[in-house]
C-alpha positions in Angstrom: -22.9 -39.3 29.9 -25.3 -40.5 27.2 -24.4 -43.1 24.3 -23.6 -40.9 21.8 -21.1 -38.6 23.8 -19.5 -41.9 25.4 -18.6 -43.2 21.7 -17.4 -39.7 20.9 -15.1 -40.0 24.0 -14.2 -43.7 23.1 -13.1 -42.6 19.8 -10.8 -39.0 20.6 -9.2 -42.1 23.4 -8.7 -44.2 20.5 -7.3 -41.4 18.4 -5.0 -40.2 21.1 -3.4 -43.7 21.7 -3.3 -44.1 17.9 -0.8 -40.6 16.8 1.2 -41.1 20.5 1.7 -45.2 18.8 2.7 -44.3 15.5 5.3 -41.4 16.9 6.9 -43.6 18.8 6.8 -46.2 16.2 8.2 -43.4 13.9 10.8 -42.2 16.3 12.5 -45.3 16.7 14.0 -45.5 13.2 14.9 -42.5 12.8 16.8 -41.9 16.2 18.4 -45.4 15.1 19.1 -44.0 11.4 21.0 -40.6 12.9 22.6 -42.0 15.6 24.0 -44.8 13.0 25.1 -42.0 10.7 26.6 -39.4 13.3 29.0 -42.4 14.3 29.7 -43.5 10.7 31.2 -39.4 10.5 33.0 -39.3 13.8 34.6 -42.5 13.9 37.5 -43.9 12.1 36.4 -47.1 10.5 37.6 -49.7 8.4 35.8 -50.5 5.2 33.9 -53.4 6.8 32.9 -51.1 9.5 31.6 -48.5 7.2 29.4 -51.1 4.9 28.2 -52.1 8.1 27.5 -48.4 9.1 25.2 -47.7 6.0 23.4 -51.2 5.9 22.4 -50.5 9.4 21.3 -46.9 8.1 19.9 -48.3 5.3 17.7 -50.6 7.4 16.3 -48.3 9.4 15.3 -46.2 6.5 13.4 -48.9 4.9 11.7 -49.0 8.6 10.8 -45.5 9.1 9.4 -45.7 5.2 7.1 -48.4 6.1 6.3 -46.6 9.1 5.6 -43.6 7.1 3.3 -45.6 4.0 1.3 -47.1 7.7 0.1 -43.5 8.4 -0.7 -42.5 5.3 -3.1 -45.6 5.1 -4.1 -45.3 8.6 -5.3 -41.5 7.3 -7.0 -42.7 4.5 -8.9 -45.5 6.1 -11.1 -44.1 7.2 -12.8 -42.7 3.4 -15.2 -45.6 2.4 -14.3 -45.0 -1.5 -17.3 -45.7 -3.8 -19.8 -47.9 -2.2 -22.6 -47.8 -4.9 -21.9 -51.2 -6.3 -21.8 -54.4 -3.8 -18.7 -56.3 -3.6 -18.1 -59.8 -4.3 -16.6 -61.5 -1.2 -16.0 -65.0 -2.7 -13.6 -64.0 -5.3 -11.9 -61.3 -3.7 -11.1 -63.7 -1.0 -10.0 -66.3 -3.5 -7.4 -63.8 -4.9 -5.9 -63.0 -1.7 -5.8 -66.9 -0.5 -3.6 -67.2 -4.2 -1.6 -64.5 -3.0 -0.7 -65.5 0.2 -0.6 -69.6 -0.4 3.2 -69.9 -1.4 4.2 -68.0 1.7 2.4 -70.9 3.8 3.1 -73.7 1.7 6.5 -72.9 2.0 6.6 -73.2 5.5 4.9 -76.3 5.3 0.9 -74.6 6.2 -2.0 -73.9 4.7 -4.3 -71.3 3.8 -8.2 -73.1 3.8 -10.7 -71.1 2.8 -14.6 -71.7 2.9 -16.8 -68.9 1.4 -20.3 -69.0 -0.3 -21.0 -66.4 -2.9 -22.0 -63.4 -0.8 -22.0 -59.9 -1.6 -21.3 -57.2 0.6 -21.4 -53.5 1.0 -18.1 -51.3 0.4 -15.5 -50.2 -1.8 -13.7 -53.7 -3.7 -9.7 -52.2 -3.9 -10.1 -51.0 -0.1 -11.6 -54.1 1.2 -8.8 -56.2 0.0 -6.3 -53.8 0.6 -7.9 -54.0 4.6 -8.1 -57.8 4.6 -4.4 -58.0 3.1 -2.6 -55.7 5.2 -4.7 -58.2 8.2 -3.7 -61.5 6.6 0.2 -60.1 6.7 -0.1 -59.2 10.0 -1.6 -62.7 11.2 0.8 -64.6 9.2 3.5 -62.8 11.0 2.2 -63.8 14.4 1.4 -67.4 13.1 3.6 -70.2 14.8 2.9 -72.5 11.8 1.8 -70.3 8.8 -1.5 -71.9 9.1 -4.7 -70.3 8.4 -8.3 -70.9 8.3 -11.3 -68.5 6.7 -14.4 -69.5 7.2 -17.5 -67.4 5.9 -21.2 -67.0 6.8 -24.1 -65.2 6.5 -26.1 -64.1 10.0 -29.6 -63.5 10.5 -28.0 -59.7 11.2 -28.1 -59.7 7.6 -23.9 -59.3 8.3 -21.3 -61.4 6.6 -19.1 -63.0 9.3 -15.6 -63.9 8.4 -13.6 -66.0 11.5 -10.1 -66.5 10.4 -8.1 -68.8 12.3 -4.8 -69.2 12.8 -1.8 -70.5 14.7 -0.7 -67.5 16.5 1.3 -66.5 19.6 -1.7 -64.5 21.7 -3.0 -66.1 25.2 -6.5 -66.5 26.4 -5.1 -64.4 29.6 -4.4 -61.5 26.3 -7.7 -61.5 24.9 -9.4 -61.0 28.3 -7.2 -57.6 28.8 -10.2 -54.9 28.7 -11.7 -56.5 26.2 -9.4 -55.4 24.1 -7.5 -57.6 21.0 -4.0 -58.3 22.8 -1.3 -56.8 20.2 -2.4 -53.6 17.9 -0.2 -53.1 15.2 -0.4 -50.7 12.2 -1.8 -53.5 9.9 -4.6 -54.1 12.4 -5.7 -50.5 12.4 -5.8 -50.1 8.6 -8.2 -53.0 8.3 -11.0 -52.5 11.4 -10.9 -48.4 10.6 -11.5 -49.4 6.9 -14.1 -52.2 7.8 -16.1 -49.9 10.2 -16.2 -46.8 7.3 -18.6 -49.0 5.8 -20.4 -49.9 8.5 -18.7 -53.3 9.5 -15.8 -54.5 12.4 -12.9 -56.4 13.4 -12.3 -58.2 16.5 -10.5 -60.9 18.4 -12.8 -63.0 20.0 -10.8 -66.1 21.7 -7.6 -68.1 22.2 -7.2 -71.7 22.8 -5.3 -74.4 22.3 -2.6 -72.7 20.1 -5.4 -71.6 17.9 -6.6 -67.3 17.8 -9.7 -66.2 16.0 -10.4 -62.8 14.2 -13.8 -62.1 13.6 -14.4 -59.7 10.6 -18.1 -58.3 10.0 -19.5 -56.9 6.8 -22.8 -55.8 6.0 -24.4 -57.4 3.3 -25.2 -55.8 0.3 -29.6 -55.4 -0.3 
């Protein structure tokens, strides 16, 4: 099988895995939300009951919603937007460290951040609509709510972005298949959206308590 057909193959695999994940993700909620509902109609049920009834229905709804606004992102990922002008990795970085700081600082972490003024190519709202929907993800794995970004230029002419943090993955994980060791919806929205312009995501070690992410960006000529 030559190159080219092998990373056709890799990808429908990819694809595949990705719709059979989201169903199920998307199947969950709502079997929850009308089994939650069928018993709120057939049983008899104090008032208590009943507000407990629809605030488990209610919950479950807000899950398959969230579910539902991941594969529409997930669909649009994909589109690389308008990639004529370069994009400014410092301060879009900056913006997102100021969003996320209080959630760390009020779990007693930190969010350090260590970026020279580089400019890469892409599209500036999908970027940091990628790297957010990766920081929330990483922050919800994080033992400590501490993270670490860390930014450099390679002789690839590639911006590489390792961000650190205190998460729950193993080194035993990372070595499955070479493979990062949890996907989750977030994840997918941020390395499809990197790679439509050319770039990547990847795990690339656990130790010590301590993952790494590895985003890569071309740089803007």
């Amino acid at each position: 099988m030559s190159p080219v057909a092998e990373l056709q193959a890799r990808g429908a695999a990819e694809q595949r895995s990705l719709v059979s994940e989201v169903l199920h993700k998307l199947s969950q909620p709502l079997t929850a939300l009308q089994c939650s509902l069928e018993l709120s109609l057939v049983r008899d049920q104090t008032c208590e009951e009943f507000r407990a009834s629809v605030e488990a229905a209610l919950q479950n709804a807000g899950r398959l919603r969230q579910n539902l606004l991941l594969l529409r992102e997930l669909s649009d990922a994909e589109d690389p937007g308008d990639i004529s002008a370069p994009v400014a990795l410092q301060p879009l970085l900056l913006g997102l460290r100021e969003d996320f700081l209080p959630v760390c600082e009020s779990a007693g972490g930190r969010f350090d951040l260590h970026c020279p003024p580089l400019q890469v190519r892409g599209n500036a709202a999908r970027l940091a609509r990628a790297f957010f929907y990766l920081l929330e993800y990483l922050l919800r794995s994080s033992k400590d709510r501490n993270l670490g970004v860390t930014v450099k230029p390679t002789k690839a002419r590639r911006a590489e972005i390792r961000i650190t943090f205190s998460g729950a993955f193993s080194r035993e994980d990372s070595a499955k298949d070479a493979c990062e060791p949890i996907s989750d919806g977030e994840v997918d929205i941020a390395r499809r959206t990197f790679r439509a312009v050319g770039g990547d995501l990847a795990f690339v070690e656990s130790a010590s308590g301590r993952s790494v992410w590895v985003v890569s960006l071309p740089l803007a000529q």
